[in-house]
C-alpha positions in Angstrom: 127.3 249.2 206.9 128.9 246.0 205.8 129.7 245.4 202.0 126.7 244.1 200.4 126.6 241.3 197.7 124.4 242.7 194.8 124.4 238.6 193.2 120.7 237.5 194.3 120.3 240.5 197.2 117.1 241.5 198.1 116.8 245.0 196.7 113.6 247.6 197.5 113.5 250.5 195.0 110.9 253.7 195.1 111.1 257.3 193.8 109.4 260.3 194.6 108.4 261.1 190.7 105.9 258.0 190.6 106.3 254.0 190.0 105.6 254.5 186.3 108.7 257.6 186.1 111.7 256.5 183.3 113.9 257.1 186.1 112.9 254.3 188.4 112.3 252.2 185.2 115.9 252.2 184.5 117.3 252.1 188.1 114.9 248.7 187.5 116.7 247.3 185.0 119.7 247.8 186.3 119.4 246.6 189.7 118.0 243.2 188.1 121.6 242.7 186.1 122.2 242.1 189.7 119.7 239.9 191.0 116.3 238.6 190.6 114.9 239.7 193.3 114.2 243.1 193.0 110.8 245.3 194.3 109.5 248.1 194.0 107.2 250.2 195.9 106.9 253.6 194.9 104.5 256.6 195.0 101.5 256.2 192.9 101.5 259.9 191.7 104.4 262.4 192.2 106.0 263.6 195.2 108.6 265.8 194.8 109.5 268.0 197.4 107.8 265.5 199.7 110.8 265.3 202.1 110.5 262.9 204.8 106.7 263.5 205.3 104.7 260.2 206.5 100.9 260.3 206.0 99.5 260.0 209.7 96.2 261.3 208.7 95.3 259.7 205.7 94.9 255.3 205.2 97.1 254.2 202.4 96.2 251.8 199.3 98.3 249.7 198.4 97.8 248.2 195.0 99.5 245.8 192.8 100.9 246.9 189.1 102.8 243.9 188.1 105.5 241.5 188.8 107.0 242.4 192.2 105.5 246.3 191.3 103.6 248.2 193.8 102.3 251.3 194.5 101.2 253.1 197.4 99.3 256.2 197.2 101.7 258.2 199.7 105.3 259.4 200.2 108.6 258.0 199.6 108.4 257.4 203.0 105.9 255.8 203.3 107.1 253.5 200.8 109.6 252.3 202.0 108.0 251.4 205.6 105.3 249.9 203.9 107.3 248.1 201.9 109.5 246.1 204.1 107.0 245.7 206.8 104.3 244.6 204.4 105.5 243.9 201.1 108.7 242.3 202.0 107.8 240.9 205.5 108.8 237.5 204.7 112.6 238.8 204.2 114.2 242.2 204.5 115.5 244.1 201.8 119.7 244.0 201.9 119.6 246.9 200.2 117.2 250.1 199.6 117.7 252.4 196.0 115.7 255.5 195.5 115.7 256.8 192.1 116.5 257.4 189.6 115.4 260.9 190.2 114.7 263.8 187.7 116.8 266.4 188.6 119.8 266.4 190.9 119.3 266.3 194.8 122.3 268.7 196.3 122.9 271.3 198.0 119.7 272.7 199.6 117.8 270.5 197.6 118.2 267.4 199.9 116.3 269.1 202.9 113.2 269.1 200.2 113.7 265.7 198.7 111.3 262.8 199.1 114.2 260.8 197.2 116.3 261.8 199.6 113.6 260.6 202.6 113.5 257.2 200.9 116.9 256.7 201.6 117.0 258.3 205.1 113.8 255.7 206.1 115.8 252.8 205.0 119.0 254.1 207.0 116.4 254.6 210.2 115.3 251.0 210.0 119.4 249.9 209.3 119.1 249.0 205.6 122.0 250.1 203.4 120.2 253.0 201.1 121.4 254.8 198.5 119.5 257.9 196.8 120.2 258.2 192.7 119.3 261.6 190.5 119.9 262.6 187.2 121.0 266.9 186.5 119.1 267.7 183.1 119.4 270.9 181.6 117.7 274.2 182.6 113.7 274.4 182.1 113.7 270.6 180.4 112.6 268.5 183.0 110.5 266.8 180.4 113.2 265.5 177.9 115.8 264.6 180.5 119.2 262.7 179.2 119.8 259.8 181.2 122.7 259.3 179.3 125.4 259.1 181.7 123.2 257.0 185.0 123.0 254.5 182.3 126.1 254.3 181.4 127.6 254.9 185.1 125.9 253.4 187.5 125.8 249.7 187.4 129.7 250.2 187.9 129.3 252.9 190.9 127.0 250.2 192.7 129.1 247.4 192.3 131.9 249.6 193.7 130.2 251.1 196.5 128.6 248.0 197.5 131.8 246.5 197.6 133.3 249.0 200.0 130.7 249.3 202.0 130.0 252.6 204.6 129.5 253.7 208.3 126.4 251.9 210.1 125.0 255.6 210.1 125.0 256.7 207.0 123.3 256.6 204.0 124.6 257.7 200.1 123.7 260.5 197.8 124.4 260.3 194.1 124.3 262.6 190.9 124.8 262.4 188.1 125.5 265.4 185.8 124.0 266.5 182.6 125.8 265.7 179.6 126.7 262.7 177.5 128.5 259.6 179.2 131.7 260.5 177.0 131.6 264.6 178.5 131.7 263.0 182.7 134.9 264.4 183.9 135.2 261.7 186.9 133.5 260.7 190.0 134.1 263.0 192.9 133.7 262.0 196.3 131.9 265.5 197.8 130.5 267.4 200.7 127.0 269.0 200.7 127.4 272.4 199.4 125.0 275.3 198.9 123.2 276.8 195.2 124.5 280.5 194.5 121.1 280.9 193.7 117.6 281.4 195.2 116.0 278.2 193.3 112.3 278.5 195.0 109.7 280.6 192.8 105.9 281.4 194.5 103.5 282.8 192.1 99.8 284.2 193.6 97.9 282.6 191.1 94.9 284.3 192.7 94.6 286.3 195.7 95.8 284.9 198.6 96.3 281.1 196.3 99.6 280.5 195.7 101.9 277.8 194.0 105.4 276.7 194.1 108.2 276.0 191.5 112.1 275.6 190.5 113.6 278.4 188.5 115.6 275.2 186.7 112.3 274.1 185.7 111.2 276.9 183.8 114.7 278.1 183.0 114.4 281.7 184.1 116.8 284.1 185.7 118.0 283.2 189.8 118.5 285.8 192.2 121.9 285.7 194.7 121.3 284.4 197.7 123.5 285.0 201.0 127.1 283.9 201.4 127.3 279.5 201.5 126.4 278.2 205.1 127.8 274.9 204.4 131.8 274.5 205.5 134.1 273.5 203.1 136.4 270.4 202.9 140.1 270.7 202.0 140.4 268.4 199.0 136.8 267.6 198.1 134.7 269.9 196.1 130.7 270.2 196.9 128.0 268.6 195.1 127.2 271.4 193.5 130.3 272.1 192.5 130.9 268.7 191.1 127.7 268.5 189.2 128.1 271.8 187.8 131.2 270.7 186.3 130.6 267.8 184.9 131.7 265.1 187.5 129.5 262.4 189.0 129.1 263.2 192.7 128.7 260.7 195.7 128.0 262.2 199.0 127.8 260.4 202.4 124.9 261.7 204.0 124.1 260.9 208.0 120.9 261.7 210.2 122.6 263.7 213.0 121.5 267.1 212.8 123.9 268.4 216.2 126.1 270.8 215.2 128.8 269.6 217.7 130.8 273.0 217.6 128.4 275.0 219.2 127.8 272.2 222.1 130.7 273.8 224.4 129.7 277.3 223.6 125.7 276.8 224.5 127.2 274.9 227.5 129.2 277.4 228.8 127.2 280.7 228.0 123.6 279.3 229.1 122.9 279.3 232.6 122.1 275.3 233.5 120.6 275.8 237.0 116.6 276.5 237.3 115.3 278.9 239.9 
């Protein structure tokens, strides 16, 4: 993508915690230091874990809750389509933030995200996207820190912005939890993997079941199997990063290929049909 200009840009926010979440309150107020013409169209009640569902079986209501405030009773997802095709027809966005989440999006956690989605629709329809979370600690979800997105990111958007990124790809950033004055640095970083199994289901009757997040209810985590994620000389994970303190921005892309198996498949599967 090109650089964008955040003076007077268009910009579309949503969130998968609900357009009435602190998070996308503040990701709000920042993005209109930058212009006036900021939107958002969020879901009208949470959806975490709503990955990059879109609601093909259910009609959609779109309601108005203030000034250039929407919400949709749907998915990130569907947010955001709704929202430039109806919302925003007029003009596209020039730029698409999801956020601010609560709780950080790495490692495995992105394949679940709806924040994550948000960003991954706007990248499908070629609008710059960026997806935002905020780490709190263990089992308080409910009296989360926003400490250091506050104090952080207004100067990480300008500077990202500014550069710019590849036509394909789309930006992940965390923040960690601690104050502003405790961040270590910003660390460019590769997806990694959790060292432990995050995912609780409880049978809360017979054959009824729920899920959760161990980091929810701050209780013990199993080991899970060696990292499947590679590695990068020089960069440390996401994980990694926000477990020590450092802000962590991760360019994210939509092409699931693993190219190094291509030659291997090629070569050990027979192509020819009898």
């Amino acid at each position: 993508m090109p650089s964008v200009k955040l003076e007077n840009a268009r910009i579309l926010i949503t969130n998968d915690d609900g357009y009435s979440a602190d998070g996308i309150k503040i990701l709000t107020d920042i993005a209109k230091e930058f212009s006036d013409d900021v939107w958002v169209v969020a879901p009208e009640h949470e959806k975490s874990g709503a990955s990059h569902a879109l609601s093909f079986q259910n009609a959609l209501n779109l309601k108005e809750q203030g000034e250039k405030l929407y919400s949709i009773d749907g998915t990130p997802s569907d947010c955001i389509a709704i929202g430039i095709s109806h919302v925003l027809k007029d003009k596209r966005p020039d730029l698409i933030l999801s956020g601010i989440n609560s709780g950080c999006n790495v490692g495995e956690d992105v394949t679940y995200s709806g924040t994550i989605a948000a960003a991954m629709e706007g990248l499908i329809r070629r609008i710059p996207s960026i997806a935002i979370s905020q780490n709190y600690e263990a089992g308080k979800k409910n009296v989360i820190s926003w400490d250091s997105s506050k104090h952080f990111l207004k100067d990480i958007l300008t500077d990202i912005t500014n550069v710019g990124w590849d036509s394909n790809v789309f930006m992940n950033i965390n923040f960690p939890y601690c104050q502003s004055d405790k961040v270590k640095s910003i660390q460019i970083t590769t997806q990694g993997n959790r060292d432990t199994d995050d995912l609780i289901i409880n049978e809360v009757e017979n054959n009824l079941f729920r899920f959760g997040l161990r980091r929810r209810l701050e209780e013990n985590a199993k080991l899970t199997l060696p990292p499947l994620n590679m590695a990068v000389d020089g960069f440390m994970s996401d994980v990694e990063a926000i477990a020590n303190q450092h802000i962590s921005i991760t360019p994210f892309h939509l092409d699931l290929t693993h190219h190094g198996s291509l030659n291997h498949l090629k070569t050990s599967i027979k192509s020819d049909i009898n």
